[in-house]
C-alpha positions as CSV (number, residue, x, y, z in Angstrom):
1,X,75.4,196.7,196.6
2,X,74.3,195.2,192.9
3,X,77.7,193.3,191.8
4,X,77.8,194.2,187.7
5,X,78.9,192.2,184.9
6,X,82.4,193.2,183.7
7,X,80.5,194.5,180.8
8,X,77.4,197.0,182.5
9,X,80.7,198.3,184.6
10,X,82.4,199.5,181.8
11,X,79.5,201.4,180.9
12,X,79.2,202.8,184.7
13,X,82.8,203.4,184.9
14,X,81.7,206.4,182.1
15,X,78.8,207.9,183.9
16,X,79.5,211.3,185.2
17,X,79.4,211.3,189.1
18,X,76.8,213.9,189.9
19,X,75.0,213.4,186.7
20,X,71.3,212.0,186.4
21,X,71.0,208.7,184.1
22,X,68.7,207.6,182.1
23,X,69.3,203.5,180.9
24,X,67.2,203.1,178.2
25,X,66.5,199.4,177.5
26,X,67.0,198.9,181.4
27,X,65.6,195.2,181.7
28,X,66.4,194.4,184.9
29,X,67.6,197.8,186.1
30,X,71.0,196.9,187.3
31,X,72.6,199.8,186.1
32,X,70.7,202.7,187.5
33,X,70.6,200.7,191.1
34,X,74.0,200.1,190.6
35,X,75.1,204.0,189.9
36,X,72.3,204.8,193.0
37,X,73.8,202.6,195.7
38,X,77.1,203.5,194.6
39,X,76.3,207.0,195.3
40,X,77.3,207.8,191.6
41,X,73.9,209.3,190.5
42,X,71.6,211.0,193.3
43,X,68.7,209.7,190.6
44,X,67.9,207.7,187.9
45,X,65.3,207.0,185.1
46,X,65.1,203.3,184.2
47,X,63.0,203.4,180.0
48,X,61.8,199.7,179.4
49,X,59.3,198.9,176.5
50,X,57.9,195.3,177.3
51,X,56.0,194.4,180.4
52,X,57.6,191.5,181.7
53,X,61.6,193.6,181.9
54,X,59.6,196.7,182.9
55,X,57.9,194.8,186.0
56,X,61.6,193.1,187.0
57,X,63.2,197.0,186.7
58,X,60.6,198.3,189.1
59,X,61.0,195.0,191.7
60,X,64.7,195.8,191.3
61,X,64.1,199.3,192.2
62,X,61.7,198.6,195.0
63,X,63.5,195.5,196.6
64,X,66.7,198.1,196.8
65,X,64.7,200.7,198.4
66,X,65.0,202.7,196.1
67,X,62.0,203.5,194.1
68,X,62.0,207.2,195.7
69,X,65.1,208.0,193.6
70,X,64.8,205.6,190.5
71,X,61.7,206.1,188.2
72,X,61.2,203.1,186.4
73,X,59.1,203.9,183.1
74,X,57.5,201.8,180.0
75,X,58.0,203.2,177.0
76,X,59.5,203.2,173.6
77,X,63.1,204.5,173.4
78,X,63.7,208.1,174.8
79,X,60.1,208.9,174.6
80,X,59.8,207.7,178.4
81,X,62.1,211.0,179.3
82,X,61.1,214.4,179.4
83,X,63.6,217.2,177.9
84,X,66.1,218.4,180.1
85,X,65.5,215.9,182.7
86,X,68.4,213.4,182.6
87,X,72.1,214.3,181.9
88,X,73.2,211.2,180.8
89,X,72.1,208.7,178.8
90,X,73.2,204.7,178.5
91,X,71.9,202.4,176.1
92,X,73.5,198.8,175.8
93,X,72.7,195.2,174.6
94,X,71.0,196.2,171.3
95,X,72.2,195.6,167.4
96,X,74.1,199.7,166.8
97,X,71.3,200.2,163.8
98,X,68.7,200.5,165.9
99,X,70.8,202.0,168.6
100,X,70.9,204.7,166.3
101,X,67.3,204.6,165.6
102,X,66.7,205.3,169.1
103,X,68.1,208.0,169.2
104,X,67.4,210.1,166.3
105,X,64.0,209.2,166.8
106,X,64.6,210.8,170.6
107,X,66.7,213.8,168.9
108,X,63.9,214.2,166.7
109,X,61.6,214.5,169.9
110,X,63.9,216.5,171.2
111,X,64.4,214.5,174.2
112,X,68.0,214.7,174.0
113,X,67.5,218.3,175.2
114,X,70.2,218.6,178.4
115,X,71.6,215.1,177.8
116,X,75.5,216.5,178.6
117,X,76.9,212.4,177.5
118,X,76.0,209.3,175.9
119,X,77.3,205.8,176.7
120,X,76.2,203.4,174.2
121,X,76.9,199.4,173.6
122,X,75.8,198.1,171.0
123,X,76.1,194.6,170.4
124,X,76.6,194.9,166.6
125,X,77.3,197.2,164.1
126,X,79.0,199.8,166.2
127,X,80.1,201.9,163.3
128,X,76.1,203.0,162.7
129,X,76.4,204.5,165.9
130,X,79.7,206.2,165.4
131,X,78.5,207.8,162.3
132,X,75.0,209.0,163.7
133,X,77.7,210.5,166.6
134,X,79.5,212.3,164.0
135,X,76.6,213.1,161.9
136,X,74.7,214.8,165.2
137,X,78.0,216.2,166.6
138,X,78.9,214.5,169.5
139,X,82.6,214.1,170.5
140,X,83.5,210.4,170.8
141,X,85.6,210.9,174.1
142,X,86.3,207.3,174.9
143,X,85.7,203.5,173.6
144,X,86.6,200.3,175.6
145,X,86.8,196.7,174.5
146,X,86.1,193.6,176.3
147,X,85.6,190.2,176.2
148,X,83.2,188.5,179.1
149,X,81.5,184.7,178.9
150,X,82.7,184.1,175.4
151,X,81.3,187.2,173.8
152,X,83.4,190.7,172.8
153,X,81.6,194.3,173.7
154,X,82.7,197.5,172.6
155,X,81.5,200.6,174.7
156,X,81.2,204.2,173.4
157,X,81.4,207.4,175.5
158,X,80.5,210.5,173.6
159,X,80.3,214.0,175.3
160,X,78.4,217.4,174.3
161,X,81.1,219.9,173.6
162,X,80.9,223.2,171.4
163,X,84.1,222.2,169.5
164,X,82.8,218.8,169.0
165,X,83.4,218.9,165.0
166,X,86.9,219.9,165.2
167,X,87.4,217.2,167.4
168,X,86.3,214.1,165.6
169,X,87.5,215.6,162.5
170,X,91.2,215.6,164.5
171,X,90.0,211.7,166.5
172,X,89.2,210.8,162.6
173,X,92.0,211.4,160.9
174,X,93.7,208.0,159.6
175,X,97.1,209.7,159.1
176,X,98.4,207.4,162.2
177,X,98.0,204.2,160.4
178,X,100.4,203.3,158.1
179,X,98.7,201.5,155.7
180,X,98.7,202.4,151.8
181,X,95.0,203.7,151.5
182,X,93.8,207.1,150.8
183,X,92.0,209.0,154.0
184,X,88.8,208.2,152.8
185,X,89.3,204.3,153.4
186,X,91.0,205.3,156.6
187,X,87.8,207.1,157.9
188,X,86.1,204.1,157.1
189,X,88.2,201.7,159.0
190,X,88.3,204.3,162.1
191,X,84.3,204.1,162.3
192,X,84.3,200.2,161.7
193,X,87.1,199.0,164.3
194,X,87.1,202.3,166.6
195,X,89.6,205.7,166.4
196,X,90.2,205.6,170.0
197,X,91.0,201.3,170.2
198,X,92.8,201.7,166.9
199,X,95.1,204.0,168.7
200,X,95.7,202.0,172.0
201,X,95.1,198.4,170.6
202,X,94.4,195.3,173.0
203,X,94.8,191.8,172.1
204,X,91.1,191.4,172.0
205,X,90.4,194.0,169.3
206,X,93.1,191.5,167.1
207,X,90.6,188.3,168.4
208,X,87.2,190.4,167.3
209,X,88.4,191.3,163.8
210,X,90.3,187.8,163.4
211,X,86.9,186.0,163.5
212,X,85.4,189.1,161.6
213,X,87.9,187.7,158.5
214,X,87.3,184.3,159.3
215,X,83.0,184.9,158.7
216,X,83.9,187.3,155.4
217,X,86.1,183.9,154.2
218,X,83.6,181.9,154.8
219,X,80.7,184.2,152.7
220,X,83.2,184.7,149.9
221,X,83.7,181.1,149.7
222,X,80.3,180.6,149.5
223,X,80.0,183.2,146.9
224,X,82.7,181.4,145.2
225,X,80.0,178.8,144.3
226,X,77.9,181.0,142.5
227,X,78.0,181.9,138.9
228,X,76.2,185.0,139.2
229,X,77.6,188.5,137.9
230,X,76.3,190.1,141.3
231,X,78.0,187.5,143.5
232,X,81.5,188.2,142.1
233,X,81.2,191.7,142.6
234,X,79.8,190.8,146.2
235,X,83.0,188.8,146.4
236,X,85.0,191.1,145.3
237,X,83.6,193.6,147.6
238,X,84.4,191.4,150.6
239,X,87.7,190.0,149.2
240,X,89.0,194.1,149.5
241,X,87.2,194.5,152.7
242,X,89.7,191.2,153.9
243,X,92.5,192.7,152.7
244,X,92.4,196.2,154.4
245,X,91.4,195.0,157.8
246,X,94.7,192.2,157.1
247,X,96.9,195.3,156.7
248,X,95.3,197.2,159.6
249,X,95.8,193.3,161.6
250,X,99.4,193.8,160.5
251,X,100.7,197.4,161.8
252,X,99.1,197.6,164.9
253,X,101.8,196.8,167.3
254,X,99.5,194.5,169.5
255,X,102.6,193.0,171.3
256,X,104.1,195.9,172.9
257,X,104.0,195.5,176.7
258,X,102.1,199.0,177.0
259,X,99.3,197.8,175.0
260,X,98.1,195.2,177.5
């Protein structure tokens, strides 16, 4: 059996056992041969747009002996599934803007049609993601954090449900952070740094946002330089930005035994 990166575990860790997955962005295909020789998934559907990734997935598939039960397509996005066909859906290793892309552009399509969960890593910019999850209705159930080879990953696992809005509404509410800002900021800090790690904080959620403040010190110092009108109210901008993810640093009680 495939061994996986601590990182495209976490991400099989979430798929439903039963469920058929769709890895969209497969490269190599370790994830759907993973959840197939684990006996996870009874199929899978590996989506890969260029050639050379798209030829590895399908020697992956085949030199597994699986290609009966993994359908290795090329294709744009979600357009290589069919609705209804695949009940879960992972996407990983791409910047969370055009994470989010991909799939309105698949909503849109209506490829999404049957998909029951989604469990999504983006690289970058993980709050675009958790807002088109709001925006479309899809209960954020579960995030993890880790750090592997030098590099932190965040993974999102978001579930259909009917009561999905009343859900986020309550996984969005800031009231549990006592810091002085009005809920509106809170929301904002929830979608940027995560509701569900905010809430169970690990020391490596502290060591992502640390160098997070360390780059916005860096760009306001460099905006320091300028004498332009629009760079002091860029600096400005990020000096506030510093200051409520300081006093967000501050209150989360990252030292408590439970926590780690």
């Amino acid at each position: 059996m495939l061994k996986l990166s601590n990182r495209l575990q976490t991400i099989a860790n979430y798929v439903t056992a039963g469920s058929t997955a769709a890895d969209i962005g497969s490269d190599h295909a370790m994830l759907p041969v993973y959840l197939l020789q684990s006996g996870k998934c009874p199929s899978a559907i590996a989506g890969e747009l260029n050639a050379g990734p798209f030829e590895a997935a399908k020697k992956q598939g085949a030199d597994a002996g699986l290609s009966h039960r993994l359908s290795v397509r090329q294709g744009d996005g979600l357009q290589v599934l069919q609705p209804g066909e695949a009940d879960t859906v992972t996407i990983a290793g791409m910047g969370g803007s055009l994470m989010s892309e991909i799939l309105e552009a698949g909503r849109q399509a209506g490829k999404l049609e049957g998909v029951k969960e989604l469990v999504l890593q983006p690289n970058v910019g993980e709050s675009n993601v958790r807002e088109w999850l709001l925006a479309q209705d899809w209960y954020l159930a579960g995030e993890s954090i880790l750090e592997e080879d030098g590099k932190i990953y965040e993974v999102l696992h978001a579930v259909k449900a009917p009561d999905a809005a009343d859900r986020n509404k309550q996984l969005y509410n800031g009231d549990f952070l006592p810091i002085p800002r009005p809920q509106e900021v809170k929301e904002v800090v929830l979608k940027a740094m995560g509701p569900h790690l905010l809430r169970a904080p690990k020391a490596v959620l502290a060591k992502k946002w640390r160098h997070e403040l360390n780059k916005l010190a860096r760009i306001c110092a460099q905006l320091a330089e300028s004498d332009l009108q629009e760079s002091a109210l860029k600096q400005k901008q990020f000096r506030e930005e510093i200051s409520i993810i300081e006093e967000v640093l501050q209150c989360l009680p990252m030292d408590k035994p439970s926590y780690n």
